[in-house]
C-alpha positions in Angstrom: -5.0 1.2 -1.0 -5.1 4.6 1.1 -7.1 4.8 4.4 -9.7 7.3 2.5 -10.3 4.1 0.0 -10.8 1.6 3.1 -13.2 4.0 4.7 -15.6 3.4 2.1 -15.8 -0.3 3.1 -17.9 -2.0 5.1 -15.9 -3.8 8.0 -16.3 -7.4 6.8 -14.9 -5.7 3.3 -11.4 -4.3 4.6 -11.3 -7.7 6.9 -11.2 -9.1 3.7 -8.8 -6.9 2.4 -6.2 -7.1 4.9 -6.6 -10.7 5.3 -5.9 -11.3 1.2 -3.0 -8.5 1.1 -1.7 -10.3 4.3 -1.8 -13.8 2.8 0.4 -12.0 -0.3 2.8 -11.1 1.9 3.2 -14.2 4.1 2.3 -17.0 1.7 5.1 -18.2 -0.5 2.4 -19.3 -3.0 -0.2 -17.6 -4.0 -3.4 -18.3 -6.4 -3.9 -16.1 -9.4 -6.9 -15.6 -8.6 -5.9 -12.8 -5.8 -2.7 -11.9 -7.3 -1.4 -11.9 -10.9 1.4 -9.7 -13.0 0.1 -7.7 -16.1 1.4 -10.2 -19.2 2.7 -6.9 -21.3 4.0 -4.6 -18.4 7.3 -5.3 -16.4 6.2 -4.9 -12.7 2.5 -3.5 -12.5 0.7 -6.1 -10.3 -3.5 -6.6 -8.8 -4.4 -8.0 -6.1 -7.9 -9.1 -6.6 -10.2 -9.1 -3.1 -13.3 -10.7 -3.4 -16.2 -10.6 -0.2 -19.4 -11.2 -1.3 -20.4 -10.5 -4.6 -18.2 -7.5 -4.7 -14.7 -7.7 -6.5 -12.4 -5.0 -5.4 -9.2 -4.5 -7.5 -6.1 -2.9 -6.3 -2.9 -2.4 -8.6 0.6 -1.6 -7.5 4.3 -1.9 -9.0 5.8 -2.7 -6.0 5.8 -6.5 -5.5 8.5 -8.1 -6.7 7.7 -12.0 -6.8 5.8 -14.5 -8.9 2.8 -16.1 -8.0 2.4 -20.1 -9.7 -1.0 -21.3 -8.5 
């Protein structure tokens, strides 16, 4: 997620979103329902962020580990 993406969230929405990529990162487990691999691809990843009733979807091919929650 670039800056001009975060910019078009409220500030409770990108608290969200750092807080949820920030659990990724530090957690050693983490649900599915914020993070899961793509079944047929061999690294593209989302991280799911819900706040609200809004679902924002970010997907990357970066993170290496898998989640088992």
């Amino acid at each position: 997620m670039g800056p001009d993406y975060l910019d078009t969230l409220s500030d409770k929405q990108v608290e969200k979103v750092i807080f949820v990529l920030d659990l990724i990162e530090d957690v050693e487990f983490v649900s599915r329902k914020c993070f899961k691999k793509f079944e047929a691809t061999d690294d593209i990843w989302e991280v799911r962020v819900r706040q609200g009733n809004n679902i924002f979807h970010a997907f990357t091919s970066r993170l290496m580990r898998q989640p088992f929650s």
